[in-house]
GUKE-318050 format. One record per atom (N, C-alpha, C, O, CB): residue number from 1; x, y, z; residue in one letter. Coordinates in pm, 1 decimal, decimal comma. Each point is the difference from the previous one (the first is absolute). Glycine has a CB too. Example, Ala and Ser with C-alpha at 12.3 -4.5 7.8 and 13.67 -1.06 7.14 Angstrom:
BEGIN
nr = 1&x = 1319,0&y = -569,0&z = 780,0&rest = A .
nr = 1&x = -89,0&y = 119,0&z = 0,0&rest = A .
nr = 1&x = 90,0&y = 120,0&z = 0,0&rest = A .
nr = 1&x = 103,6&y = -1,9&z = 66,5&rest = A .
nr = 1&x = -292,8&y = -115,4&z = 58,1&rest = A .
nr = 2&x = 154,2&y = 222,3&z = -196,6&rest = S .
nr = 2&x = 82,0&y = 119,0&z = 6,0&rest = S .
nr = 2&x = -77,0&y = 109,0&z = 73,0&rest = S .
nr = 2&x = 50,9&y = 110,8&z = 16,9&rest = S .
nr = 2&x = 67,5&y = -173,6&z = -231,4&rest = S .
//
This chain:
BEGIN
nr = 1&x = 81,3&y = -119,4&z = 0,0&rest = X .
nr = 1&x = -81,3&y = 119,4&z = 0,0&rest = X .
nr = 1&x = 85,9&y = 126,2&z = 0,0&rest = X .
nr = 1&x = -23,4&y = 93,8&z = -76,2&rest = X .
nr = 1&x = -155,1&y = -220,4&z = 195,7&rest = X .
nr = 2&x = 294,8&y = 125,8&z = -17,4&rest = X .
nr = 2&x = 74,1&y = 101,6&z = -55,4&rest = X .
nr = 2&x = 53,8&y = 64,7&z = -87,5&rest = X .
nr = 2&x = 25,3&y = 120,4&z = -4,6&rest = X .
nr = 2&x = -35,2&y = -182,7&z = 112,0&rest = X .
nr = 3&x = 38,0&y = -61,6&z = -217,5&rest = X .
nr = 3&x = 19,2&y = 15,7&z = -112,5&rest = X .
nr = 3&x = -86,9&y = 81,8&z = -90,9&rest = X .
nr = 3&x = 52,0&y = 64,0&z = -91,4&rest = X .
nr = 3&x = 47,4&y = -248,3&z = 150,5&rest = X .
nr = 4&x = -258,0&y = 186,0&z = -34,2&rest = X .
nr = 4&x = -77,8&y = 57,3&z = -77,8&rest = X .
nr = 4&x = 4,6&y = 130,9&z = 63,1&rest = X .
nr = 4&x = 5,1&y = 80,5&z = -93,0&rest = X .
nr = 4&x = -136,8&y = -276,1&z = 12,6&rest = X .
nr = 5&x = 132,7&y = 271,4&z = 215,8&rest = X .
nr = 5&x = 17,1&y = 101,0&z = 24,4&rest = X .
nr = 5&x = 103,6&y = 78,5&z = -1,8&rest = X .
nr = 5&x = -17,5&y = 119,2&z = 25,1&rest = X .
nr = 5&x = -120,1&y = -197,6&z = 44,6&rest = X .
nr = 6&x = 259,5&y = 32,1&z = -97,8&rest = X .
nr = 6&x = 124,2&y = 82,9&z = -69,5&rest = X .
nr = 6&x = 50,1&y = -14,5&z = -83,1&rest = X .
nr = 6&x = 89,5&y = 79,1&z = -30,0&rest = X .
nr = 6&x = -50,0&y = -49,4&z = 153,3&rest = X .
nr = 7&x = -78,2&y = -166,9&z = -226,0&rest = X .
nr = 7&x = 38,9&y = -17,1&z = -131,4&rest = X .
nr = 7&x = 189,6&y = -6,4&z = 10,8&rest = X .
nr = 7&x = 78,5&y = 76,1&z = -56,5&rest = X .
nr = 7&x = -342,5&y = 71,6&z = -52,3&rest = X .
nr = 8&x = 286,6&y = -229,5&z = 172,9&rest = X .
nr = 8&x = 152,3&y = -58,8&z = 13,8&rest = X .
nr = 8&x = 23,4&y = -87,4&z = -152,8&rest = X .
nr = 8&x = -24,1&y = -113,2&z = -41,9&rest = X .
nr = 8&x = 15,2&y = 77,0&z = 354,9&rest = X .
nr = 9&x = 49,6&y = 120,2&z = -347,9&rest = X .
nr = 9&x = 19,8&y = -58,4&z = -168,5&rest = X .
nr = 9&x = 128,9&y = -59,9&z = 20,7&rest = X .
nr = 9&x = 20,5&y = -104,7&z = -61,5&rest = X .
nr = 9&x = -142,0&y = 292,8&z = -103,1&rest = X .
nr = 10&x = 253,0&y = -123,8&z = 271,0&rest = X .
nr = 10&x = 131,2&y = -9,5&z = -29,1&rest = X .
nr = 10&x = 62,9&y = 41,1&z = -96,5&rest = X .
nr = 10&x = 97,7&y = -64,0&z = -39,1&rest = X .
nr = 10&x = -132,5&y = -67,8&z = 136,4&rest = X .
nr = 11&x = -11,1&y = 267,3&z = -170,1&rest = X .
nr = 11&x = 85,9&y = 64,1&z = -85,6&rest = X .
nr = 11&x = 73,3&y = 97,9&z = 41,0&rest = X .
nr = 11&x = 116,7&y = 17,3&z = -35,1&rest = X .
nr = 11&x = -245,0&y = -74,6&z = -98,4&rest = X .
nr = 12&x = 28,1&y = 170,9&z = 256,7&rest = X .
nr = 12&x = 28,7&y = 106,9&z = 23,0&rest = X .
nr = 12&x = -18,0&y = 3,7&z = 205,2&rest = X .
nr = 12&x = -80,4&y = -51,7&z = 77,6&rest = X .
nr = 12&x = -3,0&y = 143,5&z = -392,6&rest = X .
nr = 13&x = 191,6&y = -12,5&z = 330,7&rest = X .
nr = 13&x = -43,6&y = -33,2&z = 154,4&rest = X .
nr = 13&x = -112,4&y = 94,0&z = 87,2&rest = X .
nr = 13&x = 17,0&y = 116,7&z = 35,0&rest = X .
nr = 13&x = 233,0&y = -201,4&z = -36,0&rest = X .
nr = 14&x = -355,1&y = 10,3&z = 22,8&rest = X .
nr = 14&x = -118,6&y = 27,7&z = 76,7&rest = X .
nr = 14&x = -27,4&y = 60,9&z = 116,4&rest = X .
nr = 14&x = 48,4&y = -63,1&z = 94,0&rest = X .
nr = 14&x = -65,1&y = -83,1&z = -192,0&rest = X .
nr = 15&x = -23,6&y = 213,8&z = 120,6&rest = X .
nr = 15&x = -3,6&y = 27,8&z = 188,6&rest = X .
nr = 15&x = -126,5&y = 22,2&z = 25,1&rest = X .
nr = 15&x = -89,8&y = 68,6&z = -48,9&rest = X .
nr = 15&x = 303,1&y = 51,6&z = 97,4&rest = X .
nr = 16&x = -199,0&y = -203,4&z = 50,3&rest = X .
nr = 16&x = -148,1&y = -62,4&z = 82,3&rest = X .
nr = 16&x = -43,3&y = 128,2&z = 95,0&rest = X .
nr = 16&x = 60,9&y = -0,7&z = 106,9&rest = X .
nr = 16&x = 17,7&y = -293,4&z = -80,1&rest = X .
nr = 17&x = -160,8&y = 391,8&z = -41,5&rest = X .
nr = 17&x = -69,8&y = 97,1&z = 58,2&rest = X .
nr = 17&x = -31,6&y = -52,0&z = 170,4&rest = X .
nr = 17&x = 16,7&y = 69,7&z = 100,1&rest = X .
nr = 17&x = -121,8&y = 7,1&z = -368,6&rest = X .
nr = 18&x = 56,0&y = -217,7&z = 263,6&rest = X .
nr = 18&x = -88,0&y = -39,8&z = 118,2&rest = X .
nr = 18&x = 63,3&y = -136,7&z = 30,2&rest = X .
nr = 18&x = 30,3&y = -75,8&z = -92,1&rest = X .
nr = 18&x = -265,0&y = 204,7&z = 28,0&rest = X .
nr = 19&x = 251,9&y = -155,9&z = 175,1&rest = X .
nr = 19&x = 43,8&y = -173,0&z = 17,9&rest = X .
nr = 19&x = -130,3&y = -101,9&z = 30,4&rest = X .
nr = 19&x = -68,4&y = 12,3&z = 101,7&rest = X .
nr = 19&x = 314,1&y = 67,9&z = 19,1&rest = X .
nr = 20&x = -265,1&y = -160,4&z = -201,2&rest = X .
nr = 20&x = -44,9&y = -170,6&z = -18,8&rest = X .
nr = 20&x = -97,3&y = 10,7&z = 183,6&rest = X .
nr = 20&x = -122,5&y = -7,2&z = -10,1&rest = X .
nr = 20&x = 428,1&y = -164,8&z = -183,9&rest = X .
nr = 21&x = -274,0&y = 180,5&z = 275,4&rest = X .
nr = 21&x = -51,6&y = -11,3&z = 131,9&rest = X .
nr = 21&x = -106,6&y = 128,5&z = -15,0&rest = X .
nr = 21&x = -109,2&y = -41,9&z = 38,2&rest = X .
nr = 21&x = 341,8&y = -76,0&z = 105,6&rest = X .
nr = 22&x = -242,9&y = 256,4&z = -184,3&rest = X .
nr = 22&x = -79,7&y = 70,3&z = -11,9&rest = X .
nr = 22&x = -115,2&y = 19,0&z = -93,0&rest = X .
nr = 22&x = -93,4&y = 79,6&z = 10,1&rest = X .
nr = 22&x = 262,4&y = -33,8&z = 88,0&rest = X .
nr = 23&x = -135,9&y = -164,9&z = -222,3&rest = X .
nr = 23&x = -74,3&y = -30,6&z = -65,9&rest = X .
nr = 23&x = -74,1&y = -112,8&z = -10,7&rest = X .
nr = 23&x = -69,0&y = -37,4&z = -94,8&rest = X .
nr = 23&x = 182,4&y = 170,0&z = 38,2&rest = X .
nr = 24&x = -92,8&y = -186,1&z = 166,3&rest = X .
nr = 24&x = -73,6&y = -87,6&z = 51,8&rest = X .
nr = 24&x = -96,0&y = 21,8&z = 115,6&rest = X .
nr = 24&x = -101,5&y = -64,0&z = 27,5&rest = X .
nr = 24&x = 273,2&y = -40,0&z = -117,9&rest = X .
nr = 25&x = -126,3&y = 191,3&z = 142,1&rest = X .
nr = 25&x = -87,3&y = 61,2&z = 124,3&rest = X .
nr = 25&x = -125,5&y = 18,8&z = -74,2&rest = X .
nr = 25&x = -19,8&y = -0,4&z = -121,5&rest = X .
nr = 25&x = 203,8&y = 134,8&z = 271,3&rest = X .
nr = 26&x = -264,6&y = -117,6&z = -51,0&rest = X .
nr = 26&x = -181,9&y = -26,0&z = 17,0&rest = X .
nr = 26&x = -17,3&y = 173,8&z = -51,9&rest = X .
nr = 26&x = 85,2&y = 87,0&z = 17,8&rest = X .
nr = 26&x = -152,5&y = -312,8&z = 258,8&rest = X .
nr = 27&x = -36,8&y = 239,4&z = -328,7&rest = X .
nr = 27&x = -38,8&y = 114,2&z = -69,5&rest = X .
nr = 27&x = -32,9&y = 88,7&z = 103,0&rest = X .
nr = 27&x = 13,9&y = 121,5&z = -13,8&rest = X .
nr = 27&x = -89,7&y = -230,0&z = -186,3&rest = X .
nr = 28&x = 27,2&y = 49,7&z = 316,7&rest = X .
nr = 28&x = -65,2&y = 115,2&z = 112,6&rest = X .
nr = 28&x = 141,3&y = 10,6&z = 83,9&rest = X .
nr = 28&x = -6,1&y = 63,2&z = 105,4&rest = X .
nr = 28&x = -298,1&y = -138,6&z = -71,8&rest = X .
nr = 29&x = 434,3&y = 17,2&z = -72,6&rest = X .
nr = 29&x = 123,1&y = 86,5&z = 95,7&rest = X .
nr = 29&x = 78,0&y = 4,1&z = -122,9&rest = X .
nr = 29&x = 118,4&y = -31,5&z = 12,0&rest = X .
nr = 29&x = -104,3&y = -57,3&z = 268,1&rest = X .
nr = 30&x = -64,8&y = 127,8&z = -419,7&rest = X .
nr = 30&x = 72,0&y = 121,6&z = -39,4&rest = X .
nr = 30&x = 76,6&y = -108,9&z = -122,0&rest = X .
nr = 30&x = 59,1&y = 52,8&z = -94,2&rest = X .
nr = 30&x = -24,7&y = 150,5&z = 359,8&rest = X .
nr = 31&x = -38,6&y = -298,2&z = -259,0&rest = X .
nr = 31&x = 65,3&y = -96,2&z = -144,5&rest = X .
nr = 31&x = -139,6&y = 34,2&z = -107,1&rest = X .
nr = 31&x = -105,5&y = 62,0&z = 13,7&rest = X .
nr = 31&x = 268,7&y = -327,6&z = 134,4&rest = X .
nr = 32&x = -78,4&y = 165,3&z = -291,6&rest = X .
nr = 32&x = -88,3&y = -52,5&z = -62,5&rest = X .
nr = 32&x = -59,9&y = -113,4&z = 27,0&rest = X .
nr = 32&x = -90,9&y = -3,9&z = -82,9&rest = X .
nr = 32&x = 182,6&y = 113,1&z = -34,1&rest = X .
nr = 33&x = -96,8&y = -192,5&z = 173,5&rest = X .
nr = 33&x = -136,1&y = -116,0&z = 44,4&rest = X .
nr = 33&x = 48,5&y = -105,2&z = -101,0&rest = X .
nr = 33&x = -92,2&y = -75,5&z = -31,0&rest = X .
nr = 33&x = -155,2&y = 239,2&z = 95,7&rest = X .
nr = 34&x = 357,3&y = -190,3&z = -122,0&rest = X .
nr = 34&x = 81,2&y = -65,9&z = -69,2&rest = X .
nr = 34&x = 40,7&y = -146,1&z = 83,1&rest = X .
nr = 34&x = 80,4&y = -3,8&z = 93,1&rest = X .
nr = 34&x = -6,1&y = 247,1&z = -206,9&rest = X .
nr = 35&x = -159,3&y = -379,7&z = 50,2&rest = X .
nr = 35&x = 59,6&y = -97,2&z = 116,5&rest = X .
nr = 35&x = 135,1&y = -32,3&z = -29,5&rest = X .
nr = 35&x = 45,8&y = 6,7&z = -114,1&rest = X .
nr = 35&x = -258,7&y = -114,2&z = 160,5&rest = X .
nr = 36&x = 266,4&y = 78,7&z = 35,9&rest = X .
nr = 36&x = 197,3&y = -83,9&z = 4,0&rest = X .
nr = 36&x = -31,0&y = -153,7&z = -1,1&rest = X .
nr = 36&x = 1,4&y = -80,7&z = 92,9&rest = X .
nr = 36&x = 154,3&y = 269,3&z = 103,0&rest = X .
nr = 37&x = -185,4&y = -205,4&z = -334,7&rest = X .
nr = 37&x = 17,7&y = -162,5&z = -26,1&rest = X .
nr = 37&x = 44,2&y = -86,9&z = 42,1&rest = X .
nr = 37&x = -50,7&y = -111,8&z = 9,7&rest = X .
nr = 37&x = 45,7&y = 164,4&z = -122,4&rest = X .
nr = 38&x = 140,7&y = -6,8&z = 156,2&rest = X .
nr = 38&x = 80,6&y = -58,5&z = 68,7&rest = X .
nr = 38&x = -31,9&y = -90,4&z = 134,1&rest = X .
nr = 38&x = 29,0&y = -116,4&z = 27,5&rest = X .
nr = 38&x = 75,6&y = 298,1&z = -141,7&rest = X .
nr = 39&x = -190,5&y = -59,8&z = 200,2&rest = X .
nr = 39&x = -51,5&y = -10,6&z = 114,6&rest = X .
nr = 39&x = -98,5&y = -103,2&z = -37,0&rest = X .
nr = 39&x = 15,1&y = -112,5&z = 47,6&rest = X .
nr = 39&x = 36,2&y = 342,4&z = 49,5&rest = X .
nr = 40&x = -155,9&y = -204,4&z = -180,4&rest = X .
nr = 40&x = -123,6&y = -76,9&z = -22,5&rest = X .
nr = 40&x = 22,5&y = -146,9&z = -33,4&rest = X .
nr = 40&x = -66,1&y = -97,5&z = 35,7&rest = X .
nr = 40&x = -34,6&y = 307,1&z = -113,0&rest = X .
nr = 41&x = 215,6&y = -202,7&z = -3,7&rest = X .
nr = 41&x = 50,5&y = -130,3&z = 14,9&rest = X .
nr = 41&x = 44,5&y = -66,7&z = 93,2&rest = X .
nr = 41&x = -59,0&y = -104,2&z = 28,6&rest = X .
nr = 41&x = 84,1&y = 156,5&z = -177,8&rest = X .
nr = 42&x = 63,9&y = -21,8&z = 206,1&rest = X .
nr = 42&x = 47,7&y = -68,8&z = 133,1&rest = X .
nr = 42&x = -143,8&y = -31,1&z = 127,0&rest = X .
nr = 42&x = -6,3&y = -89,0&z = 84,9&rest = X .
nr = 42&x = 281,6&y = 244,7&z = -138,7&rest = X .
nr = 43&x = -362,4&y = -59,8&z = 26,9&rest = X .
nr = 43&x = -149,2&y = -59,5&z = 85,8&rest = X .
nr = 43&x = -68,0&y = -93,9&z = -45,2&rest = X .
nr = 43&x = -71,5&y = -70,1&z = 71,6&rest = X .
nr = 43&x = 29,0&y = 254,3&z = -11,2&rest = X .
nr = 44&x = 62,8&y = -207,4&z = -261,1&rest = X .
nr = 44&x = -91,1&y = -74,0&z = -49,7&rest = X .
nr = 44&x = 40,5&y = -142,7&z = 71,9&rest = X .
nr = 44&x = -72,5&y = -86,6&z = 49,1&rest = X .
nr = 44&x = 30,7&y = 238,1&z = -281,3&rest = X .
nr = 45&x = 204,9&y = -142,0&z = 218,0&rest = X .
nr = 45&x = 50,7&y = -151,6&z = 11,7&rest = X .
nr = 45&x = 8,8&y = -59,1&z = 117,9&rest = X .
nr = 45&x = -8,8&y = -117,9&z = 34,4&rest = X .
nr = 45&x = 124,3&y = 157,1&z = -199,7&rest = X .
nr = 46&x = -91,2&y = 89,4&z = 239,5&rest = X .
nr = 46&x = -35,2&y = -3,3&z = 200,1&rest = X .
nr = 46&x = -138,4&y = -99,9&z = 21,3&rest = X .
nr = 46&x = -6,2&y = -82,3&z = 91,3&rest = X .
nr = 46&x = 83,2&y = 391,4&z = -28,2&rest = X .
nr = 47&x = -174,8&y = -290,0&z = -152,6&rest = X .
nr = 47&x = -153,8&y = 6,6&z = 26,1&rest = X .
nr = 47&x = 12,5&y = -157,0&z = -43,2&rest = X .
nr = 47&x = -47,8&y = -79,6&z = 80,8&rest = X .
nr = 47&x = -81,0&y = 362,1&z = -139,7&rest = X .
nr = 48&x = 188,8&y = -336,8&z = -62,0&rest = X .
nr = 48&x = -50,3&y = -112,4&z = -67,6&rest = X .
nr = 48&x = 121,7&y = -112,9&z = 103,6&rest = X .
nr = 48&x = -19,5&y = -121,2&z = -9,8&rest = X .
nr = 48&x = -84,2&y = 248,9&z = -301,1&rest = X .
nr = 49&x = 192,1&y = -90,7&z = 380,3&rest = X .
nr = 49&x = 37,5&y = -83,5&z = 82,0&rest = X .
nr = 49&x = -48,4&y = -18,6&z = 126,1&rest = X .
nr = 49&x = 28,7&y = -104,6&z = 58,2&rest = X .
nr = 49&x = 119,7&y = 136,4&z = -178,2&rest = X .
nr = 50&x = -239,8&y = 78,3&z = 191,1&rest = X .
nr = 50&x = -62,5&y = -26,6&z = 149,9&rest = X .
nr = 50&x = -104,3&y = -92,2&z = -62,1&rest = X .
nr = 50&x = -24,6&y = -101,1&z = 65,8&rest = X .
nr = 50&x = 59,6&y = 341,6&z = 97,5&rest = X .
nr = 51&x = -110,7&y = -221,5&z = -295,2&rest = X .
nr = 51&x = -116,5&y = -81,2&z = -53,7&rest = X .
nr = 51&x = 48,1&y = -157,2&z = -13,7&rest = X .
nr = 51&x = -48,1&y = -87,9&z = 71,5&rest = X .
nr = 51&x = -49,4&y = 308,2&z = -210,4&rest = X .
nr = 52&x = 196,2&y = -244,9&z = 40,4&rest = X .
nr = 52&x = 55,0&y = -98,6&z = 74,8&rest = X .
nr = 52&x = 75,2&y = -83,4&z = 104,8&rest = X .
nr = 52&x = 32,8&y = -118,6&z = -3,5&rest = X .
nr = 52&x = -93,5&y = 191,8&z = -131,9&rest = X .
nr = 53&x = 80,2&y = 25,7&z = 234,5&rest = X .
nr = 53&x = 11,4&y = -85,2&z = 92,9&rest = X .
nr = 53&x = -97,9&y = -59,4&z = 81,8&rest = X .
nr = 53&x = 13,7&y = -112,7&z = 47,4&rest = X .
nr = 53&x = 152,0&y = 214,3&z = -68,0&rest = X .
nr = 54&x = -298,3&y = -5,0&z = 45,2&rest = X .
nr = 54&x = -118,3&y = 12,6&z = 69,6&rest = X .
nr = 54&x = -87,5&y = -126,7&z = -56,8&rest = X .
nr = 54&x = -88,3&y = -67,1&z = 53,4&rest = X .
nr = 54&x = 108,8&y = 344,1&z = -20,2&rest = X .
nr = 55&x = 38,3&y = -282,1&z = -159,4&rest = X .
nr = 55&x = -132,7&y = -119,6&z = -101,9&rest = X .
nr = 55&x = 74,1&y = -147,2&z = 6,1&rest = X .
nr = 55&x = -38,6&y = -101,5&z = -58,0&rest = X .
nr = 55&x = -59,2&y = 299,6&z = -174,7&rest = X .
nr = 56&x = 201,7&y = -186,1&z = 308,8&rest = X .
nr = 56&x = 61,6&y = -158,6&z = -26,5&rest = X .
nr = 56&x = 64,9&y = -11,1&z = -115,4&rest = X .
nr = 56&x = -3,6&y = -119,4&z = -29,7&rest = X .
nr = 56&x = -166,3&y = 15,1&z = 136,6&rest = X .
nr = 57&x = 228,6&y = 165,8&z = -189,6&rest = X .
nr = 57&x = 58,2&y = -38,4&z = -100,6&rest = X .
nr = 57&x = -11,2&y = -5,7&z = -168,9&rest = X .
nr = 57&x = 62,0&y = -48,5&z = -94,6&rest = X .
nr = 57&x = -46,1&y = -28,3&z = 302,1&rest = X .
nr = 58&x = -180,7&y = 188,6&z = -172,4&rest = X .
nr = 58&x = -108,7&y = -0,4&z = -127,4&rest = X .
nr = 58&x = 49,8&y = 121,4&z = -58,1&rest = X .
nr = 58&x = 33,6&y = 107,1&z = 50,5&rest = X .
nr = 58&x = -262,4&y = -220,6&z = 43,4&rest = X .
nr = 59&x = 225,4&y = 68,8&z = -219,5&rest = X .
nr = 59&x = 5,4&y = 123,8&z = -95,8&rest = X .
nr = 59&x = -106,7&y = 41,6&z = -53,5&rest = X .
nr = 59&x = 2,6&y = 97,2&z = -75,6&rest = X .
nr = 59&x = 180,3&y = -152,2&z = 25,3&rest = X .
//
């Protein structure tokens, strides 16, 4: 996603106005409301291992 908001082509050198943590911040403290994939991922996979452990072994 960062990529689409500063267009890091690697031709010319870029400078980032705002850092990645502020553009992720929640719209009512002042970010863009931008999720960190990153994060969402690491919960998705958090989530599908308590599920299997809780289910015995079920996928």
């Amino acid at each position: 996603m960062s990529h689409c908001l500063w267009n890091n082509s690697g031709q010319d050198n870029n400078w980032h106005l705002v850092n990645w943590e502020s553009v992720c911040m929640q719209k009512e403290f002042g970010g863009l409301g931008i999720p960190d994939l990153r994060l969402l991922n690491m919960c998705l996979l958090n989530s599908w291992v308590k599920r299997y452990n809780l289910d015995d072994g079920k996928l």
